[in-house]
C-alpha positions as CSV (number, residue, x, y, z in Angstrom):
1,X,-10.8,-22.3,11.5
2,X,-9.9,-19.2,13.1
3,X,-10.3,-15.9,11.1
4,X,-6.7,-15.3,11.2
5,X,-5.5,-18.8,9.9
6,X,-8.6,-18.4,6.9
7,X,-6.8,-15.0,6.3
8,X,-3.3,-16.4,6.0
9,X,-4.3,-19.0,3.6
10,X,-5.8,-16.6,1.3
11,X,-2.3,-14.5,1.9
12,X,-0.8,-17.9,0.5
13,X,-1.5,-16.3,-3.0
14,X,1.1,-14.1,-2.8
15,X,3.6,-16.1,-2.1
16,X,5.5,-16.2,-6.0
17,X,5.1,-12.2,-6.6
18,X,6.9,-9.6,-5.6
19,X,4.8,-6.2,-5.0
20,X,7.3,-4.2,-2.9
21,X,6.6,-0.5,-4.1
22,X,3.2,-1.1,-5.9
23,X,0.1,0.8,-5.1
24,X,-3.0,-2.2,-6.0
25,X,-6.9,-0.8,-5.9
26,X,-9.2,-3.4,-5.2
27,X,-12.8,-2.7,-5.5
28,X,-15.2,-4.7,-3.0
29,X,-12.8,-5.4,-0.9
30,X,-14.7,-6.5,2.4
31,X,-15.1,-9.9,1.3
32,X,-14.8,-13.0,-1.1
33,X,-12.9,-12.5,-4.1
34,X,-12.0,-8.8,-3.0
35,X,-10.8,-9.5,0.2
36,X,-8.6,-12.6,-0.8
37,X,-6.7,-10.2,-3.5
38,X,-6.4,-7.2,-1.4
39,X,-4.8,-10.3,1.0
40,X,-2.3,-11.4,-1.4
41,X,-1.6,-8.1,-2.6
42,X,-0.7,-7.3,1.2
43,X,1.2,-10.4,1.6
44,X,3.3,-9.5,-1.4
45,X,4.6,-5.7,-0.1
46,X,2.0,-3.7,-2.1
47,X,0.2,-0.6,-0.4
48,X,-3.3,-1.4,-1.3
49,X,-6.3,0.8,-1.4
50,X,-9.4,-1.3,-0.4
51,X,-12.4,0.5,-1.9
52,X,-15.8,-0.5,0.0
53,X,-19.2,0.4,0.5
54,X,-19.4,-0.5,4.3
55,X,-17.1,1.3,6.4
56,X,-17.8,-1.0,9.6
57,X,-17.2,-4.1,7.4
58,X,-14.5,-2.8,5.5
59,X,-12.7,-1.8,9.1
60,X,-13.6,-5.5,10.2
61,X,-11.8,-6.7,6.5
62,X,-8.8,-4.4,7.2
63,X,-8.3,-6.2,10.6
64,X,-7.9,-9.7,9.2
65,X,-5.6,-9.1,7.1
66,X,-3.3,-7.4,9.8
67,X,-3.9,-10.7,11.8
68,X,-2.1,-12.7,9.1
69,X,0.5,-9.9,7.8
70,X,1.3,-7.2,10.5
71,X,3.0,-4.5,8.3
72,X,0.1,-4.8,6.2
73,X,0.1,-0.9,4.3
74,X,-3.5,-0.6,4.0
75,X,-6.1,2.6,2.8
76,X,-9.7,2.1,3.1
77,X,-12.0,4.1,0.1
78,X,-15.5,4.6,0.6
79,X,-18.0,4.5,-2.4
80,X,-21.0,3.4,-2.9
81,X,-19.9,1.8,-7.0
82,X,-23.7,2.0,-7.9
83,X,-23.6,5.7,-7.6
84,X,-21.8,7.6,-10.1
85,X,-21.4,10.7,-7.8
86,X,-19.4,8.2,-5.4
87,X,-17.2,7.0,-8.4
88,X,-16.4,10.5,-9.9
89,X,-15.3,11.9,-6.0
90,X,-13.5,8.6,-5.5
91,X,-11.7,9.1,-8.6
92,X,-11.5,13.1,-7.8
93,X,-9.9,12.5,-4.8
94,X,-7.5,9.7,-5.5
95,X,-6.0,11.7,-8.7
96,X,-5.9,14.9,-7.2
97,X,-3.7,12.7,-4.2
98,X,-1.0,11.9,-7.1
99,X,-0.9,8.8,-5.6
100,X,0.4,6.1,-7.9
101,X,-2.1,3.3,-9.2
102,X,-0.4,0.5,-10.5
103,X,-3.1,-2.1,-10.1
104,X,-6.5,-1.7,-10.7
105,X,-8.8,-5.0,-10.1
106,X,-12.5,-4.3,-10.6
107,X,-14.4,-6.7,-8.4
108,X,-17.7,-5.3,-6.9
109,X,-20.7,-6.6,-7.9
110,X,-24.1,-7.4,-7.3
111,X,-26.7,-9.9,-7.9
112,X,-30.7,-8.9,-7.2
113,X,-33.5,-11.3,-6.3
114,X,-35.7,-8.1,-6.9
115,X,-35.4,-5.5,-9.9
116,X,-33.9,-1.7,-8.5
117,X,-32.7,1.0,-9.9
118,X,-29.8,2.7,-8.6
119,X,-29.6,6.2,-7.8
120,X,-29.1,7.4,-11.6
121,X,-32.1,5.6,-12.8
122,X,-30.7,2.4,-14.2
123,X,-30.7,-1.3,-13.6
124,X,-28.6,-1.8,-10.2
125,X,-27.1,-5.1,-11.8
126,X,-25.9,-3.2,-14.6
127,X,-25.0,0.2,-12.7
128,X,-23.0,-1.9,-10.5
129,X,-21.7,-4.4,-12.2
130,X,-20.9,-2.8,-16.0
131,X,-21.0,0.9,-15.3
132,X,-19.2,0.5,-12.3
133,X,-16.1,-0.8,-13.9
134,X,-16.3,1.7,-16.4
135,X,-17.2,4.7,-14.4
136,X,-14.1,3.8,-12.0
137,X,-11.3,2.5,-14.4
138,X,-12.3,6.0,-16.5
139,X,-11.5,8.2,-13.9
140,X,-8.9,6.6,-12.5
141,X,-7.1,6.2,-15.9
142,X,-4.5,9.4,-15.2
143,X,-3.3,7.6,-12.5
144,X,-3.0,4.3,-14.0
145,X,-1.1,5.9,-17.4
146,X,1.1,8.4,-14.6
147,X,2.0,5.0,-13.1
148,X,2.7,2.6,-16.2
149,X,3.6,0.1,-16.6
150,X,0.3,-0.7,-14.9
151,X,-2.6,-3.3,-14.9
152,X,-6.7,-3.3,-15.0
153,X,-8.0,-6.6,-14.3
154,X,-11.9,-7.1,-14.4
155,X,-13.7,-10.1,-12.8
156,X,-15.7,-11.9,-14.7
157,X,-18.1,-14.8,-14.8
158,X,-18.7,-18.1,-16.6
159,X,-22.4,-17.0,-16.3
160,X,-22.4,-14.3,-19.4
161,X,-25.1,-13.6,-21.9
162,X,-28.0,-12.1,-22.7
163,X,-26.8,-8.5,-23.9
164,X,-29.8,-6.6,-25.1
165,X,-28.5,-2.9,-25.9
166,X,-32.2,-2.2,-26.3
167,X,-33.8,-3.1,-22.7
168,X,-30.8,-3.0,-20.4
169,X,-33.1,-1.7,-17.8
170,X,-35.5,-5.1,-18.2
171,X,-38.0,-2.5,-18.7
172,X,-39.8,-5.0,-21.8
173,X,-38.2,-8.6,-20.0
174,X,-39.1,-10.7,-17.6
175,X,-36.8,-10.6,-14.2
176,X,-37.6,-13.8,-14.1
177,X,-39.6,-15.7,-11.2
178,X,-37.6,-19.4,-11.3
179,X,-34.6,-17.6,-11.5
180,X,-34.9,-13.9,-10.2
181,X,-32.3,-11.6,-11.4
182,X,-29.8,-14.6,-13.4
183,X,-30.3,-13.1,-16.3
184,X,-29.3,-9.2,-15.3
185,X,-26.4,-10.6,-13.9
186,X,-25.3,-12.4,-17.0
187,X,-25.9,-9.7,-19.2
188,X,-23.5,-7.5,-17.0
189,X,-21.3,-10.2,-17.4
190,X,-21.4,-10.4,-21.0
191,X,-20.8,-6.2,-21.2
192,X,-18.1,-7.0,-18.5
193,X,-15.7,-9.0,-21.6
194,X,-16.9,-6.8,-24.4
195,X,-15.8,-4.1,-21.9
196,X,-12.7,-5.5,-21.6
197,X,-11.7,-6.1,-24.9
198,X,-12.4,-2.5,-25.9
199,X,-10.7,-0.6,-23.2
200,X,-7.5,-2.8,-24.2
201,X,-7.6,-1.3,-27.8
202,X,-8.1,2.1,-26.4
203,X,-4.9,1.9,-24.0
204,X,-2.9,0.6,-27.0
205,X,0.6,2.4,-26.2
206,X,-0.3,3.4,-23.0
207,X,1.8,0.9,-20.7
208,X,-1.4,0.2,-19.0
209,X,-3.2,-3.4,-19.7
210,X,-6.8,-4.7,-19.5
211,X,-7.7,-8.3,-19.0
212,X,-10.7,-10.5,-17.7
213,X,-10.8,-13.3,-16.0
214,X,-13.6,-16.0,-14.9
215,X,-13.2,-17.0,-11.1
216,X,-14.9,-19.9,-11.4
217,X,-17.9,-21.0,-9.0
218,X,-16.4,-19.2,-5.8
219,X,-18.0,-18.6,-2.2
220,X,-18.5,-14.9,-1.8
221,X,-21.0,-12.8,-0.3
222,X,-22.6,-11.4,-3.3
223,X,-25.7,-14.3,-3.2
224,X,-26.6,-13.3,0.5
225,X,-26.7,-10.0,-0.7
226,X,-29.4,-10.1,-3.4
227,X,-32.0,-9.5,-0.9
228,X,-34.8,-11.7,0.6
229,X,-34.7,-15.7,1.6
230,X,-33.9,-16.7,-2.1
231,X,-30.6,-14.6,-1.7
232,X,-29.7,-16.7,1.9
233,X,-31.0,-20.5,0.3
234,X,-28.6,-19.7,-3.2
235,X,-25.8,-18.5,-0.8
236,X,-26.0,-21.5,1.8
237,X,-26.2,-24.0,-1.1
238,X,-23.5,-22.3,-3.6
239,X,-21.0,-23.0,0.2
240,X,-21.4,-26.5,-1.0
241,X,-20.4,-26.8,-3.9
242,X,-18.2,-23.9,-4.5
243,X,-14.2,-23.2,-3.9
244,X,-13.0,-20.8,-1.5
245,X,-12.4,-17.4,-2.2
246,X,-8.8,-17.9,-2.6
247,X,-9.0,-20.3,-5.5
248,X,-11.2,-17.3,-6.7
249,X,-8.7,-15.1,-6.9
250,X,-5.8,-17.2,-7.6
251,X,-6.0,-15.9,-11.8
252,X,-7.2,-11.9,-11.0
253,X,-3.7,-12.2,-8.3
254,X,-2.0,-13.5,-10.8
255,X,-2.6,-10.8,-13.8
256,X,-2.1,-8.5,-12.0
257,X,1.3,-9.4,-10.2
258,X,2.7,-11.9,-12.3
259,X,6.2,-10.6,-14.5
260,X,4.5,-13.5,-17.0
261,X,1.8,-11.0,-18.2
262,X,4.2,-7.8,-18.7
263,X,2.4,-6.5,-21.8
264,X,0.1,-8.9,-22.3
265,X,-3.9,-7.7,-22.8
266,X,-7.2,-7.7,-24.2
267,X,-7.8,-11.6,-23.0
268,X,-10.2,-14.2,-21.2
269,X,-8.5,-16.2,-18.5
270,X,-9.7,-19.3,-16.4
271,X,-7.3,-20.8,-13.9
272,X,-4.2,-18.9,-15.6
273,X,-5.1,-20.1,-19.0
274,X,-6.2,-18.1,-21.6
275,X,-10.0,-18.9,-23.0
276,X,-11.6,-17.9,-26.0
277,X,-14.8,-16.3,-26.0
278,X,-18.1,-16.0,-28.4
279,X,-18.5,-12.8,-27.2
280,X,-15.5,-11.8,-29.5
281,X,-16.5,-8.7,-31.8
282,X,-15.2,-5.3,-32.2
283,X,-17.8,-3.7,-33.8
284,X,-20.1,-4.8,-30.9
285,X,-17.6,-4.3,-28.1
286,X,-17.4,-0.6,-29.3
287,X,-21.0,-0.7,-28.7
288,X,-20.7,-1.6,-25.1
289,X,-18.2,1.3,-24.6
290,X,-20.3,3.9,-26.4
291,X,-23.4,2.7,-24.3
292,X,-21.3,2.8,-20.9
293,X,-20.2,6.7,-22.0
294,X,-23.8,7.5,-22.7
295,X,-25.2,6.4,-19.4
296,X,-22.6,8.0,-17.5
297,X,-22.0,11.0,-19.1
298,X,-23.7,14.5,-17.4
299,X,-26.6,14.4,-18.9
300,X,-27.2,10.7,-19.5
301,X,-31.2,9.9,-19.3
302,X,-32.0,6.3,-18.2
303,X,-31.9,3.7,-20.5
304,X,-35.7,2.5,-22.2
């Protein structure tokens, strides 16, 4: 299958909505998840504002979905969403461009075969994926509440669990040497709907909306990326039994398009249904936010 044709089955997605004068921000947009949203979002009239890491790869992402919509309005961001300099100038430039941000879908992420720390000293997994949706849906909140009625949607993962506010780091845990870096990712994912669930209570009568959804087991990129032959033998084996990025994004496209969600927030969502969750608990989801502002404010220390 040509990359074109993939492209315009992805762009299939948009079909049902209607995003003519919408500005949607797509983080990791250069592939899988990302890059079938930022497709649908395309296909559906919205300018959309592809943040990536990569500028070669997010160029070569850019270029398929012209192939399958033409008049494609597309922005490329750089930012490295592990780095918390990167975040704040993304966010610095974008809100000082009083541009409007009507979608915001928070989709970069990692998983590590091997324990890093990012540039500001803490867990890669957990810079990337927790602090990274924080860090960027924080300073991009101006625009979101200029542009209200607006939308945050955060992917998830049915593989959640394993918060421990007092080793984020793995400093005192094992990374694990069956399953090398599973149970960092989880644990993002767990901080990922606690997140969520917060933030929703703190935009209460804003116009602006936070929900999570689980994509399911979808082929992306992120396996080959955790580093070493591990990362490649998970990836190649996850094609086989996995649905295609489309499918993926089919419920993220859908909250964040959809005139059936106006208002609606604070949920779990697989395949456009909402799910409960165990993970459900205020007192513990304000404990998430308060760790997220601690290691990214100024003169956050790494955690122990």
């Amino acid at each position: 299958m040509s990359a074109a044709v993939a492209v315009a089955a992805e762009g299939a997605l948009a079909g049902e909505f209607d995003l003519r004068g919408k500005t949607c921000m797509v983080t990791g947009a250069s592939d899988g998840i990302g890059l079938a949203a930022a497709t649908a979002f395309a296909g559906a009239g919205a300018e959309v504002v592809m943040v990536v890491r990569n500028e070669e790869r997010g160029k070569a992402a850019a270029e398929r979905i012209r192939a399958a919509h033409p008049d494609a309005k597309l922005d490329l961001e750089l930012a490295d969403l592990s780095s918390q300099a990167a975040i704040r100038g993304l966010g610095e430039r974008y809100v000082a461009s009083k541009r409007p941000l009507h979608v915001l879908v928070n989709n970069a992420g990692v998983w590590q075969t091997a324990r890093k720390l990012s540039v500001d000293g803490i867990e890669l997994t957990f810079a990337t994926n927790m602090l990274g949706y924080f860090l960027v849906t924080k300073v991009l909140e101006p625009a979101l509440v200029r542009s209200a009625p607006s939308r945050m949607v955060a992917v998830g993962s049915g593989l959640a669990g394993g918060l421990d506010f007092d080793d984020i780091n793995f400093d005192k845990r094992s990374w694990g040497a069956i399953k090398p870096g599973v149970a960092a990712y989880a644990q993002s994912k767990q901080a990922n709907r606690m997140w969520t669930w917060a933030l929703a209570r703190k935009l209460a009568g804003t116009g602006v909306t936070a929900n999570i959804m689980n994509p399911n087991n979808t082929r992306t990129g992120a396996f080959k990326k955790g580093g070493g032959p591990l990362a490649w033998i998970v990836h190649f084996g996850n094609l086989f039994v996995s649905e295609s990025a489309a499918k993926g994004a089919d419920t993220a496209v859908w909250l964040a398009a959809s005139t059936e969600l106006d208002g609606v927030t604070g949920k779990y969502w697989e395949k456009r249904k909402e799910c409960e969750c165990a993970f459900r608990d205020p007192a513990k989801e304000d404990a998430v936010w308060e760790l997220c502002e601690r290691l990214t404010s100024a003169s956050a220390t790494p955690a122990a």
